[in-house]
Every structure is written in structure tokens, then in C-alpha cells.
Backbone as XML, in Angstrom:
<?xml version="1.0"?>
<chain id="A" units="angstrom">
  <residue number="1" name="UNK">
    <atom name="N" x="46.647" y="5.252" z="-59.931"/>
    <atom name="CA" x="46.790" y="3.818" z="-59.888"/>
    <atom name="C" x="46.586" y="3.259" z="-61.284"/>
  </residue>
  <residue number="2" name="UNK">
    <atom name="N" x="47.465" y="2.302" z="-61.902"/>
    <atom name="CA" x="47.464" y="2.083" z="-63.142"/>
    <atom name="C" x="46.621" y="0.523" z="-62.951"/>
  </residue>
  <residue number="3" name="UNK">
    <atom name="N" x="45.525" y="0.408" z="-63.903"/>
    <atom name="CA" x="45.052" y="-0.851" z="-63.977"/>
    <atom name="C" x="45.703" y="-1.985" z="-64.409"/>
  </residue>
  <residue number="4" name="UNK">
    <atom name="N" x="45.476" y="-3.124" z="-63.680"/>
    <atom name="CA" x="46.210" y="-4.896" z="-63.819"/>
    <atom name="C" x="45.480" y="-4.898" z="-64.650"/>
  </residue>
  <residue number="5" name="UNK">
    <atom name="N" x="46.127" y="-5.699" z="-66.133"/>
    <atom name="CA" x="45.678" y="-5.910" z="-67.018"/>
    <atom name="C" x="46.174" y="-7.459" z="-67.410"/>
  </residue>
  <residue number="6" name="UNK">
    <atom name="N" x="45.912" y="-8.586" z="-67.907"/>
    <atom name="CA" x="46.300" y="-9.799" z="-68.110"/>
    <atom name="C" x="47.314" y="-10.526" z="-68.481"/>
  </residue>
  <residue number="7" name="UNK">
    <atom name="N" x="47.825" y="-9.227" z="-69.483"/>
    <atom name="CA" x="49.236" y="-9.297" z="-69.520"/>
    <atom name="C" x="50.547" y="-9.278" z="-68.513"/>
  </residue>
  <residue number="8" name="UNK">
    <atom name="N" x="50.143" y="-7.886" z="-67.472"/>
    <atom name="CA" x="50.803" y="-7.894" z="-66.481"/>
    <atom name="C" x="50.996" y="-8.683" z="-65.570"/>
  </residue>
  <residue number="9" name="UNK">
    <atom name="N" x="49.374" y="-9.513" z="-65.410"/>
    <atom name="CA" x="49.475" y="-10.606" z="-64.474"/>
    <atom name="C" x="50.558" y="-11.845" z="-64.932"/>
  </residue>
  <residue number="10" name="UNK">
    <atom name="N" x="50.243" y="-11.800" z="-66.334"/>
    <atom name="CA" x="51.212" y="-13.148" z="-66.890"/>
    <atom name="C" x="52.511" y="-12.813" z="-66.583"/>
  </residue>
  <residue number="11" name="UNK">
    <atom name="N" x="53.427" y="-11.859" z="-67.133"/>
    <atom name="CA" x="54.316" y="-11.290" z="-67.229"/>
    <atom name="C" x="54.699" y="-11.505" z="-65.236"/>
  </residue>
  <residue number="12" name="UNK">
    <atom name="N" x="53.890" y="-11.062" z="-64.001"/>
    <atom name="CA" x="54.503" y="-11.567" z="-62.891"/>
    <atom name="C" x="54.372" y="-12.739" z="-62.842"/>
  </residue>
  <residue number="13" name="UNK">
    <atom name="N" x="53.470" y="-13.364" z="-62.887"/>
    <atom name="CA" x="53.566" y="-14.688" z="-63.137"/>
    <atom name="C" x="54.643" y="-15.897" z="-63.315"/>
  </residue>
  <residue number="14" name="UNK">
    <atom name="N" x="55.291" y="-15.059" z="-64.914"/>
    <atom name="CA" x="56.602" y="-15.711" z="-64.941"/>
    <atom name="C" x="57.658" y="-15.184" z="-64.585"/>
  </residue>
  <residue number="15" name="UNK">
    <atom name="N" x="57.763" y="-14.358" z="-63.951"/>
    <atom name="CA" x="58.737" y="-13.293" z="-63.008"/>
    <atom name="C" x="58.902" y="-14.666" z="-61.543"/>
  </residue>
  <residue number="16" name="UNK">
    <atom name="N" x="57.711" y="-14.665" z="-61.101"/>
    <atom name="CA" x="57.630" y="-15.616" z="-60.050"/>
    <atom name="C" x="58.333" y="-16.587" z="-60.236"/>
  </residue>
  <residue number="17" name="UNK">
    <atom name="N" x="57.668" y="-17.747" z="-61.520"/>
    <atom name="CA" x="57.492" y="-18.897" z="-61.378"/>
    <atom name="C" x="59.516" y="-18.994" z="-61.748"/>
  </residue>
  <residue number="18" name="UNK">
    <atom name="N" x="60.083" y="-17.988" z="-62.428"/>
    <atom name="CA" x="61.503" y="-17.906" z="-62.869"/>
    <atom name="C" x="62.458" y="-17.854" z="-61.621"/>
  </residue>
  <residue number="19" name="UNK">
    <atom name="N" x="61.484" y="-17.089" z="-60.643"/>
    <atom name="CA" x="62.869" y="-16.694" z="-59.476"/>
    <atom name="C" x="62.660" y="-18.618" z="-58.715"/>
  </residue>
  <residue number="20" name="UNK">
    <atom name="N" x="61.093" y="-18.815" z="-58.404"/>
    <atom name="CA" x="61.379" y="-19.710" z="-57.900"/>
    <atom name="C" x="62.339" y="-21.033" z="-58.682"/>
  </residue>
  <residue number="21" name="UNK">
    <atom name="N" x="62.420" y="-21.232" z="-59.538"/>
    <atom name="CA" x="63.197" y="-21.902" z="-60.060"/>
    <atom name="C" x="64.359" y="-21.859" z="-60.118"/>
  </residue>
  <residue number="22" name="UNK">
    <atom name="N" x="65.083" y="-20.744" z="-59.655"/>
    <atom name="CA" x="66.569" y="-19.697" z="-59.627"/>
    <atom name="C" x="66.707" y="-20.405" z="-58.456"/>
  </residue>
  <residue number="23" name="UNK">
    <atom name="N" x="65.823" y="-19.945" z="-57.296"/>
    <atom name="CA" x="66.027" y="-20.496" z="-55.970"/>
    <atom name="C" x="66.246" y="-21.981" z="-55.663"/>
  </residue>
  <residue number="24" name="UNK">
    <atom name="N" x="65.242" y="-22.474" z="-56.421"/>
    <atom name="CA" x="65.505" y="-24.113" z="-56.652"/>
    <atom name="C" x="66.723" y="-24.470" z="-56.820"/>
  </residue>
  <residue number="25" name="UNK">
    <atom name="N" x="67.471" y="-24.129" z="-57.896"/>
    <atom name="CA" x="68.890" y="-24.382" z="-58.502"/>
    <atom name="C" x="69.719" y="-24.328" z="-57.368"/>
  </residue>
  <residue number="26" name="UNK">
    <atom name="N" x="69.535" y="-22.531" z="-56.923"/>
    <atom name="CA" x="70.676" y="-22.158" z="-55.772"/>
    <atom name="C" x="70.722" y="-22.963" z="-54.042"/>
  </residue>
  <residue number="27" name="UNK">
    <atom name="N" x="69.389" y="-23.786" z="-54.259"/>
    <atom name="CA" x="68.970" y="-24.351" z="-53.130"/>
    <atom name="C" x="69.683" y="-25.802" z="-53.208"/>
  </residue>
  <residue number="28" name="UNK">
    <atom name="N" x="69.861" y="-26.542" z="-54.544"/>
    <atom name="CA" x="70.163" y="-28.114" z="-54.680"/>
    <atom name="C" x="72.005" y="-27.764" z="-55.089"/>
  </residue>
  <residue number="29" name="UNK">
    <atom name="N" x="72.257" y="-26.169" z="-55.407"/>
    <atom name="CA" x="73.670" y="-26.095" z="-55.868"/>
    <atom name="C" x="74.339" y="-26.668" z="-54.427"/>
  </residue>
  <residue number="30" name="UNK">
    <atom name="N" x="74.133" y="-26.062" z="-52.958"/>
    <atom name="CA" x="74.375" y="-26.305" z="-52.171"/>
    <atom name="C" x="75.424" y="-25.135" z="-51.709"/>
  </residue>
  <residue number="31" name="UNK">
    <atom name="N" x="76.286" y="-25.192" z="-50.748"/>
    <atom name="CA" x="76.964" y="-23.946" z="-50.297"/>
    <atom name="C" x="78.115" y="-23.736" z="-50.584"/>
  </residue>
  <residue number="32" name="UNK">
    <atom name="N" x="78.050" y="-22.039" z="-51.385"/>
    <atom name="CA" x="79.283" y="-21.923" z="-52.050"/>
    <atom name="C" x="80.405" y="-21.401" z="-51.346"/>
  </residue>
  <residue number="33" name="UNK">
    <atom name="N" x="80.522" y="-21.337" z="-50.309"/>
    <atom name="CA" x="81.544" y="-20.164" z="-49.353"/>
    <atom name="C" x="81.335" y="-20.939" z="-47.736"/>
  </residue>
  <residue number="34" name="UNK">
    <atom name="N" x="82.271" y="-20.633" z="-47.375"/>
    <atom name="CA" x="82.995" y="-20.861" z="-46.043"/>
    <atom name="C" x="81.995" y="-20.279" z="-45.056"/>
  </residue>
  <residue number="35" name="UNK">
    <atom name="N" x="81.639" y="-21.683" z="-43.968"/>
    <atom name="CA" x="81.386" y="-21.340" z="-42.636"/>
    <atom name="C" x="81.950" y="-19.856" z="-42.609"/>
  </residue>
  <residue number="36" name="UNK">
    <atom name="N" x="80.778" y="-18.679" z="-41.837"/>
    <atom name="CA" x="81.878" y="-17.680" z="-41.268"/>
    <atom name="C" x="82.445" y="-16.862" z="-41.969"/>
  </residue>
  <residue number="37" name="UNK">
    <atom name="N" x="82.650" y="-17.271" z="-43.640"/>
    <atom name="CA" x="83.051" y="-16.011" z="-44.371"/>
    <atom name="C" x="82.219" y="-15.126" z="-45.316"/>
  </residue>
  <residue number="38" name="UNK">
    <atom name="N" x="82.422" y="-14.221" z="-44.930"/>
    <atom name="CA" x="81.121" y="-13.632" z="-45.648"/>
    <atom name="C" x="80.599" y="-13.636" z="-47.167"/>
  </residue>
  <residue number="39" name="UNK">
    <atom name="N" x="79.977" y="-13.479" z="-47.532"/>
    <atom name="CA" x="79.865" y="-13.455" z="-49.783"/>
    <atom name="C" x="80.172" y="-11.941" z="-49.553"/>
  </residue>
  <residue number="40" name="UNK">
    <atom name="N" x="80.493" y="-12.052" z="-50.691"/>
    <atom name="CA" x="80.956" y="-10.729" z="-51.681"/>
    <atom name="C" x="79.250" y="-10.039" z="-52.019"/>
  </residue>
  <residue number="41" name="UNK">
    <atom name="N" x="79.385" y="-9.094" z="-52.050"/>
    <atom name="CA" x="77.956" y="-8.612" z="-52.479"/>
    <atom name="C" x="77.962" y="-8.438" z="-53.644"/>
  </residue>
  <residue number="42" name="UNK">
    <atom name="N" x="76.597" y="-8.718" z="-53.884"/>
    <atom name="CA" x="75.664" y="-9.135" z="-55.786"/>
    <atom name="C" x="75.550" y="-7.838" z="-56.182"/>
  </residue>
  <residue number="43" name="UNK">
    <atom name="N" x="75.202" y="-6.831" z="-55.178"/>
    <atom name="CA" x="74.685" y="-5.567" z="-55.780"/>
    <atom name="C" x="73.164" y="-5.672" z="-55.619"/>
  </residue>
  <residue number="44" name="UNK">
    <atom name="N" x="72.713" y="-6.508" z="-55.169"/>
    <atom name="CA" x="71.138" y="-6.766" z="-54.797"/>
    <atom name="C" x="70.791" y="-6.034" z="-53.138"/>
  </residue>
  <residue number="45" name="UNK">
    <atom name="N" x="71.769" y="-5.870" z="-52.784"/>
    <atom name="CA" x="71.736" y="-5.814" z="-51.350"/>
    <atom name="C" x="71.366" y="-6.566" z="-50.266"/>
  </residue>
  <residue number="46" name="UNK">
    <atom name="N" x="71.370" y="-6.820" z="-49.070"/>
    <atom name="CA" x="71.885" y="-7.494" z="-47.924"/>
    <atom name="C" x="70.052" y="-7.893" z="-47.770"/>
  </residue>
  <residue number="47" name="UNK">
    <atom name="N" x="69.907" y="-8.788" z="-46.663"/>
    <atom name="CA" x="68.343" y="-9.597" z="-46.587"/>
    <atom name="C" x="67.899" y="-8.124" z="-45.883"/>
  </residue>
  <residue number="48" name="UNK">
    <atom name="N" x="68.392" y="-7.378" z="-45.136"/>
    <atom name="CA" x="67.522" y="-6.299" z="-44.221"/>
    <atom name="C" x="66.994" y="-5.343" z="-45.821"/>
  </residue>
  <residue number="49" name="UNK">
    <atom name="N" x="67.846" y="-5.118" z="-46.666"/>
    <atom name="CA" x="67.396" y="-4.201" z="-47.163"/>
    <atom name="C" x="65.970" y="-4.786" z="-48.589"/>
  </residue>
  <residue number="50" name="UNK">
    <atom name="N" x="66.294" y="-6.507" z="-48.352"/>
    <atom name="CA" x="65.229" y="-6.741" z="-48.881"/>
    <atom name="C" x="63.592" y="-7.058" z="-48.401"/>
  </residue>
  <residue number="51" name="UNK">
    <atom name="N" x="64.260" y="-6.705" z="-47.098"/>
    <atom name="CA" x="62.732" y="-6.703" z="-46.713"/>
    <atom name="C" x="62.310" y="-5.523" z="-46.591"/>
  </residue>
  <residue number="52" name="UNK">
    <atom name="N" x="62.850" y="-4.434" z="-46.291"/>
    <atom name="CA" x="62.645" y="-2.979" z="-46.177"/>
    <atom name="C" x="61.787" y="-3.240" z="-47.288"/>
  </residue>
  <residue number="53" name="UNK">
    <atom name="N" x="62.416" y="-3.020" z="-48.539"/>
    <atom name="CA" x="61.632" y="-3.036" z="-49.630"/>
    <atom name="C" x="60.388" y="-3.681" z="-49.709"/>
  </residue>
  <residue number="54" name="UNK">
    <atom name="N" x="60.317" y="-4.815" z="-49.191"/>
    <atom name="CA" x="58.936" y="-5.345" z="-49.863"/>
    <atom name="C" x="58.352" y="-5.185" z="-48.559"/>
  </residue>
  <residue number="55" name="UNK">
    <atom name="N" x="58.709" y="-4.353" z="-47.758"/>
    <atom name="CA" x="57.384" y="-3.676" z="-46.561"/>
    <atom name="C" x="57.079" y="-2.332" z="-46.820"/>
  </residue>
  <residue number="56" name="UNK">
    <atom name="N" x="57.731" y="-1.504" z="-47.874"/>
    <atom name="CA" x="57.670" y="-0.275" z="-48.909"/>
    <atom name="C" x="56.553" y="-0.727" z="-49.637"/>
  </residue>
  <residue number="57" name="UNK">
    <atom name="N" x="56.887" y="-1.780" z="-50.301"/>
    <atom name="CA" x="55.828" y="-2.300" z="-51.109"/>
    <atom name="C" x="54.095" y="-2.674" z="-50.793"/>
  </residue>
  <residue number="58" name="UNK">
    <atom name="N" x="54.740" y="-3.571" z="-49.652"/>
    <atom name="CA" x="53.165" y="-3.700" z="-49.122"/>
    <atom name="C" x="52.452" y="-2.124" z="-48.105"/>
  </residue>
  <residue number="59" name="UNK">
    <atom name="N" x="53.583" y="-1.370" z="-47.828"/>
    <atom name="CA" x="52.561" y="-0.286" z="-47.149"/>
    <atom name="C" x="52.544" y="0.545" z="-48.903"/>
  </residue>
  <residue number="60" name="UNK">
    <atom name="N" x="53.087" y="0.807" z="-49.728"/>
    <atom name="CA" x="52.277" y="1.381" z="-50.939"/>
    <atom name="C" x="51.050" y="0.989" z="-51.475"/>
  </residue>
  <residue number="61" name="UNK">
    <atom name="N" x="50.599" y="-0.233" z="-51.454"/>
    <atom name="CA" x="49.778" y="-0.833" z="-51.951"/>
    <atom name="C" x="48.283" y="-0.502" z="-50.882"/>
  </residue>
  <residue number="62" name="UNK">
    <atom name="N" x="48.981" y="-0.747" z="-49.306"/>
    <atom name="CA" x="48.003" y="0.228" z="-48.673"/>
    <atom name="C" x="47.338" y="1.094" z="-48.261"/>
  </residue>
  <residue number="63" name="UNK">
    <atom name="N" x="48.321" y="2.199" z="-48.883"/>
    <atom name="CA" x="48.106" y="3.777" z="-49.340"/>
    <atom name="C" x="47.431" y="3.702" z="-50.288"/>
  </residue>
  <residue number="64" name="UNK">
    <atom name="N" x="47.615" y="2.593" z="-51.264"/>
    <atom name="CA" x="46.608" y="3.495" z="-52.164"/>
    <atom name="C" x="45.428" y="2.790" z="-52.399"/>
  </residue>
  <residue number="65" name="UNK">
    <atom name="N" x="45.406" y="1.380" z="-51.669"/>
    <atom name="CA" x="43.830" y="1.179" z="-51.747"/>
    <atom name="C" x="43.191" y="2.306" z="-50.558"/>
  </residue>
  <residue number="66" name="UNK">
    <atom name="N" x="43.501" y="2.525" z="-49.549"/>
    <atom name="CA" x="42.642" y="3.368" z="-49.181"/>
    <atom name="C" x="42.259" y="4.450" z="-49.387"/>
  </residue>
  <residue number="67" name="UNK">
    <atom name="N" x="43.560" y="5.370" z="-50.492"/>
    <atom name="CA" x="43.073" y="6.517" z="-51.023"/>
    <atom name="C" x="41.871" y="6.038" z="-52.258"/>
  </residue>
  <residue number="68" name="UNK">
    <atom name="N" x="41.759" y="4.985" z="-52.523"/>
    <atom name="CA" x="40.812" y="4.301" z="-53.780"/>
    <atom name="C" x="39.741" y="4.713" z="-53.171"/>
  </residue>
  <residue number="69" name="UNK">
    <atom name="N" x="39.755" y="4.100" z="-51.635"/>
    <atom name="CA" x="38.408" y="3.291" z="-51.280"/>
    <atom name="C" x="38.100" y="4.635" z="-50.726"/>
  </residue>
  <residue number="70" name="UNK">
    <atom name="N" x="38.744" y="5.791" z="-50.100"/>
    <atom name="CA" x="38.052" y="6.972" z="-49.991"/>
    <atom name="C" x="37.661" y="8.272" z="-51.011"/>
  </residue>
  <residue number="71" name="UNK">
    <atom name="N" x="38.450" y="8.220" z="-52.255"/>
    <atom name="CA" x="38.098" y="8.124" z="-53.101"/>
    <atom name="C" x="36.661" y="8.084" z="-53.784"/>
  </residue>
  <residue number="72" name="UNK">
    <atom name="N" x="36.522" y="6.562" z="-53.413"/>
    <atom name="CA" x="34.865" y="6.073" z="-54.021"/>
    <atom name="C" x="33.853" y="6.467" z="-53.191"/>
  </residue>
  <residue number="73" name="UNK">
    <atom name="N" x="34.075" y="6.801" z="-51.822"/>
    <atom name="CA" x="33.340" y="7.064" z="-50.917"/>
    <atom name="C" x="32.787" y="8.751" z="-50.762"/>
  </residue>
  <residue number="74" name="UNK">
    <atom name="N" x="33.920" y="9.456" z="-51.119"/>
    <atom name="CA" x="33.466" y="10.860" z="-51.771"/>
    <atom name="C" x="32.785" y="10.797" z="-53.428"/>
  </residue>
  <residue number="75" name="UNK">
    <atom name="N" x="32.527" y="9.791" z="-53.825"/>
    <atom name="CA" x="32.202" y="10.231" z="-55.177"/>
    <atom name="C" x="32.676" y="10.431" z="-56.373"/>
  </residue>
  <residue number="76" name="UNK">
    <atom name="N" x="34.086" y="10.837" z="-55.938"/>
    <atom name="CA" x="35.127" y="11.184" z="-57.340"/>
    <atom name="C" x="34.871" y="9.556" z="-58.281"/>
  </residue>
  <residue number="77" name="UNK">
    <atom name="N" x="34.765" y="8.706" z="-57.636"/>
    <atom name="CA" x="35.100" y="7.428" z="-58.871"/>
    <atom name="C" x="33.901" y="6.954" z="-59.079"/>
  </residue>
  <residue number="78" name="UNK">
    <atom name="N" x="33.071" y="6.098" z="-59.618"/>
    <atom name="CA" x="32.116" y="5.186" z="-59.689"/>
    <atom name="C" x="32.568" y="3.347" z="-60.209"/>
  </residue>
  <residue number="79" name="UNK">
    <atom name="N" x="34.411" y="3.263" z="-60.098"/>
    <atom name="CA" x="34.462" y="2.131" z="-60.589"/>
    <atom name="C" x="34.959" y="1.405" z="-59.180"/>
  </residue>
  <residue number="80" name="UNK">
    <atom name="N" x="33.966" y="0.434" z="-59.081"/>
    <atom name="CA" x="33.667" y="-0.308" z="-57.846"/>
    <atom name="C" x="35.008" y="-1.625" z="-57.978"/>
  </residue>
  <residue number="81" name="UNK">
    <atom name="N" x="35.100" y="-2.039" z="-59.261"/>
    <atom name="CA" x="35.914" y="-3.065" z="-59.556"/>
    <atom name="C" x="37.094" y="-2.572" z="-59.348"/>
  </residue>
  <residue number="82" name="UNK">
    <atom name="N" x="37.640" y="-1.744" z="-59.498"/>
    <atom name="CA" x="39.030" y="-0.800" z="-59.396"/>
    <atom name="C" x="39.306" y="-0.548" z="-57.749"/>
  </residue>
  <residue number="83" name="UNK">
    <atom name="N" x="37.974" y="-0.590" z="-56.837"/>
    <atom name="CA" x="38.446" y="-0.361" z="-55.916"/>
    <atom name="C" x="38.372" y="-1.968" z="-55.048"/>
  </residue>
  <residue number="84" name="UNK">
    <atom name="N" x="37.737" y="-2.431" z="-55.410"/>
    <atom name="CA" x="37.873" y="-4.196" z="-54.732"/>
    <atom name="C" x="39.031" y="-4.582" z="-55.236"/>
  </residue>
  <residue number="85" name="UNK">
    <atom name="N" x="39.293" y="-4.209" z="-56.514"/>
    <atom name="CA" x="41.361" y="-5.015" z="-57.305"/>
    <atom name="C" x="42.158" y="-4.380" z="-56.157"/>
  </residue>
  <residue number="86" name="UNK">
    <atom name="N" x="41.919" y="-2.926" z="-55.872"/>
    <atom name="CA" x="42.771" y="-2.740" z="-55.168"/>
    <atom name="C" x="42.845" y="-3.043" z="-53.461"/>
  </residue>
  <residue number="87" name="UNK">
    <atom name="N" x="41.545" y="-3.137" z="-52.906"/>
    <atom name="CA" x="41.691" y="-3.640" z="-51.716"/>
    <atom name="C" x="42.152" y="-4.994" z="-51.562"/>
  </residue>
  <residue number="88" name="UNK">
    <atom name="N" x="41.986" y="-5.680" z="-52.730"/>
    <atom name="CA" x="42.145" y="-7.333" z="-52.797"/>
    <atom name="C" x="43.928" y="-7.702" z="-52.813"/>
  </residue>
  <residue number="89" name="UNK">
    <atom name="N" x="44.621" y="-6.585" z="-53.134"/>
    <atom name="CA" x="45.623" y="-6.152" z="-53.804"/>
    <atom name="C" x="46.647" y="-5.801" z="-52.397"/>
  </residue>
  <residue number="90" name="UNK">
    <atom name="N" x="46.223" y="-5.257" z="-52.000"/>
    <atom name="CA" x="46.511" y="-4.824" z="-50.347"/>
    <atom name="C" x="46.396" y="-5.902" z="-49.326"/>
  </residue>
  <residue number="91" name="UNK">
    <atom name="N" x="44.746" y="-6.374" z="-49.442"/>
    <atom name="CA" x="45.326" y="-7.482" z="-48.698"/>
    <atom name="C" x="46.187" y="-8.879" z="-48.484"/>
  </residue>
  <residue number="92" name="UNK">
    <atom name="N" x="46.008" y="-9.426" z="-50.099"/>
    <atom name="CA" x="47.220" y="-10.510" z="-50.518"/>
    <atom name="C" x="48.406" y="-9.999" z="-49.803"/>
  </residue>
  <residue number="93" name="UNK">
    <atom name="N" x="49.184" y="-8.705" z="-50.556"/>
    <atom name="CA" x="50.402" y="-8.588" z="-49.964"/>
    <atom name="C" x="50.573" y="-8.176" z="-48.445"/>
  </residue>
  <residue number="94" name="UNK">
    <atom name="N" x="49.462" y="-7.959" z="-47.576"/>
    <atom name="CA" x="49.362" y="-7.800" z="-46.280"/>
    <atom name="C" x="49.797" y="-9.240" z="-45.686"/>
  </residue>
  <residue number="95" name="UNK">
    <atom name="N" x="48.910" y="-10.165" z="-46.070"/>
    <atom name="CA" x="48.771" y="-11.629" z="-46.210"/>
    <atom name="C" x="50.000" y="-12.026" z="-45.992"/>
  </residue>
  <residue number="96" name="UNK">
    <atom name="N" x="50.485" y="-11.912" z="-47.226"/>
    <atom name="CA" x="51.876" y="-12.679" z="-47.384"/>
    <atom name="C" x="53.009" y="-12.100" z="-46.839"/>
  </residue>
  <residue number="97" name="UNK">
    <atom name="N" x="52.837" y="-10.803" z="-46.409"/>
    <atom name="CA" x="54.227" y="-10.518" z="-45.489"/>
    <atom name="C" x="54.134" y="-10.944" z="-44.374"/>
  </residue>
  <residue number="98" name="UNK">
    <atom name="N" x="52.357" y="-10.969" z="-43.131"/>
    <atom name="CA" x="52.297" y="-12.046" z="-42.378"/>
    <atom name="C" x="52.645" y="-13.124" z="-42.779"/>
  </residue>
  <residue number="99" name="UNK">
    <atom name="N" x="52.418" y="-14.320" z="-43.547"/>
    <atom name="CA" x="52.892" y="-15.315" z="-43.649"/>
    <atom name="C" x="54.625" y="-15.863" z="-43.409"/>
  </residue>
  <residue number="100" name="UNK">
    <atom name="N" x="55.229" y="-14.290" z="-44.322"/>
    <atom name="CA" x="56.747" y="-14.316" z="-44.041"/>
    <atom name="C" x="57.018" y="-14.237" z="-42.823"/>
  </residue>
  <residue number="101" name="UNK">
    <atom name="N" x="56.573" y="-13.256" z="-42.105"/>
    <atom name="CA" x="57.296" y="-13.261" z="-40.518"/>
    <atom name="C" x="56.555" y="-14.515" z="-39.802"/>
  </residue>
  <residue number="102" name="UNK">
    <atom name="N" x="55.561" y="-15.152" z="-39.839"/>
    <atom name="CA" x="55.616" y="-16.496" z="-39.672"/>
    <atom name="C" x="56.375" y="-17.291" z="-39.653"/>
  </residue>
  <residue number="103" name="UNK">
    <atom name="N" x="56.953" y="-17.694" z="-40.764"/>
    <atom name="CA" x="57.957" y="-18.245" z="-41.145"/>
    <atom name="C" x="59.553" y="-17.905" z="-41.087"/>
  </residue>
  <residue number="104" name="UNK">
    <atom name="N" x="59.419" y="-16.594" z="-40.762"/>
    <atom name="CA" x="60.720" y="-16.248" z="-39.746"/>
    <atom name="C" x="60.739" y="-16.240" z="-38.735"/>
  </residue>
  <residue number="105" name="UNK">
    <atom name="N" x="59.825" y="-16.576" z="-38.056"/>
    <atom name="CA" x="60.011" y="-16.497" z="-36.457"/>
    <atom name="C" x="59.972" y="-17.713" z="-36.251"/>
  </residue>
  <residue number="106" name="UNK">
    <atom name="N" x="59.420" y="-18.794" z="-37.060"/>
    <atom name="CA" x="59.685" y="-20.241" z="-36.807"/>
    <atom name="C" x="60.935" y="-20.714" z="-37.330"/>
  </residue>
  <residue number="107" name="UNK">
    <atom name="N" x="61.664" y="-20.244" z="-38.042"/>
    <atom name="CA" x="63.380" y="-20.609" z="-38.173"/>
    <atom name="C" x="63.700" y="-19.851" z="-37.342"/>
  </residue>
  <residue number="108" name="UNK">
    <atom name="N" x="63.623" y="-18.801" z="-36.480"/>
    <atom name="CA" x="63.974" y="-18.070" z="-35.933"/>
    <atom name="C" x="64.165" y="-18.906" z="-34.283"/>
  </residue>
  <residue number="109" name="UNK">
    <atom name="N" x="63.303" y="-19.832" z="-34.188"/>
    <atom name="CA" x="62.618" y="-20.763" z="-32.903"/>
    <atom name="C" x="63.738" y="-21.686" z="-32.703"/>
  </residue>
  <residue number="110" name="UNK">
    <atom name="N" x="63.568" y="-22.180" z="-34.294"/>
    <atom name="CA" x="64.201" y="-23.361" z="-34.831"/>
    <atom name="C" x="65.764" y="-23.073" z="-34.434"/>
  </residue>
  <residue number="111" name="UNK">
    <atom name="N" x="66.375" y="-22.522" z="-34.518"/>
    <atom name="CA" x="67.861" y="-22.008" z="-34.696"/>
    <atom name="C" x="67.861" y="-21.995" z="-33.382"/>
  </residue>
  <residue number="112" name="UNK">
    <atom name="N" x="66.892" y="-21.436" z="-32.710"/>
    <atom name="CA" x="67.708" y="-20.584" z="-30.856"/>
    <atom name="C" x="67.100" y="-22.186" z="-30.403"/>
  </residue>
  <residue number="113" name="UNK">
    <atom name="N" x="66.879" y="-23.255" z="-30.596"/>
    <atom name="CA" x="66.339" y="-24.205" z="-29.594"/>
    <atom name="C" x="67.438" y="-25.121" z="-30.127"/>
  </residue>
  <residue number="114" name="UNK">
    <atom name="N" x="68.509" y="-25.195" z="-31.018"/>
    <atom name="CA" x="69.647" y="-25.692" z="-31.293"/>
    <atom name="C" x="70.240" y="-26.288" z="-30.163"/>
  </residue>
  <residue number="115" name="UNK">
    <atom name="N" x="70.756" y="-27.467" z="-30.056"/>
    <atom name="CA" x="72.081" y="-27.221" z="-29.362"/>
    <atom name="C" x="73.022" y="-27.412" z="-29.927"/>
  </residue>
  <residue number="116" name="UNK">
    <atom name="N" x="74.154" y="-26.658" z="-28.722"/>
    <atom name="CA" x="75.646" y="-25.711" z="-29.343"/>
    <atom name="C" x="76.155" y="-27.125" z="-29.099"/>
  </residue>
</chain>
């Protein structure tokens, strides 16, 4: 496990604060393509395969705080801070992928209580 260092934090930071602003744009551009016809693909791949990924992500992050935290518990480590970054680390992104399916299942609500 490679240590967060301040830089890195900055560096996502403006990774973040850049996409949300991307999204902003693509959100007020408004819609570029036809009811019904599909987009051309970016090469980013399709929404399923972006969540795959960032549920890759959040179960990596939970692999390895617990190999941390057992780890510290056999003895091999004595750095206590390394293993709270990383449980803290695990649970944010635990956090926030609950939060996402939250928020997909309430557009999800939203859409099927439509009427046609």
C-alpha cells in the first residue's frame, strides 16, 4: 500500500473539482442527440462498465485495509496511522457507493412512477 501524501490529495482534488465542472458544462450544454438514438461511443465505455469499475475500486480498497488491519494485528506493522488512513479510506468509498445506489434507486422510483 503506497502512502497518501498531500500532494496526491491535491492532485485528486483537482481531478474532482475538474470533472465536476466538465459535468457542469455537459449538464447546461443540454442534449446533443436524438430521443432514441444512441451516442457513438467515447471510448470511456458504457455506465455498466463504469460502475463495475468503481465497485473494483471500492472492494480494492477493502482488501487492503483489512489485509492492513490484520497485518497490525499479527505484529508485522507498528504504524497505527497507516492503518486508520486505510480503514478511513475504505470506508469513505464504502460510503459513497452507498450514497450512489441511493441515488439510483431514487431516479430509479422517479422514472417508473412517470406517467406514459
Amino acid at each position: 500500500m503506497s502512502p497518501i501524501d498531500a500532494n496526491g490529495l491535491l492532485a485528486m482534488r483537482a481531478q474532482i473539482l475538474e470533472r465536476n465542472s466538465a459535468l457542469s458544462r455537459a449538464a447546461n450544454a443540454g442534449p446533443l442527440t436524438e430521443v432514441g438514438k444512441p451516442e457513438a461511443p467515447t471510448g470511456v465505455g458504457g455506465f455498466g462498465e463504469v460502475m463495475k469499475g468503481a465497485l473494483e475500486q471500492v472492494n480494492e480498497l477493502q482488501s487492503q485495509s483489512s489485509a492492513v488491519s490484520e497485518a497490525y494485528e499479527r505484529g508485522e506493522t507498528t504504524d497505527i496511522a497507516a492503518v486508520m488512513l486505510a480503514r478511513q479510506s475504505a470506508s469513505i468509498g464504502f460510503e459513497a457507493t452507498l450514497q450512489v445506489r441511493n441515488k439510483l434507486l431514487t431516479a430509479y422510483k422517479d422514472i417508473m412512477s412517470m406517467p406514459v
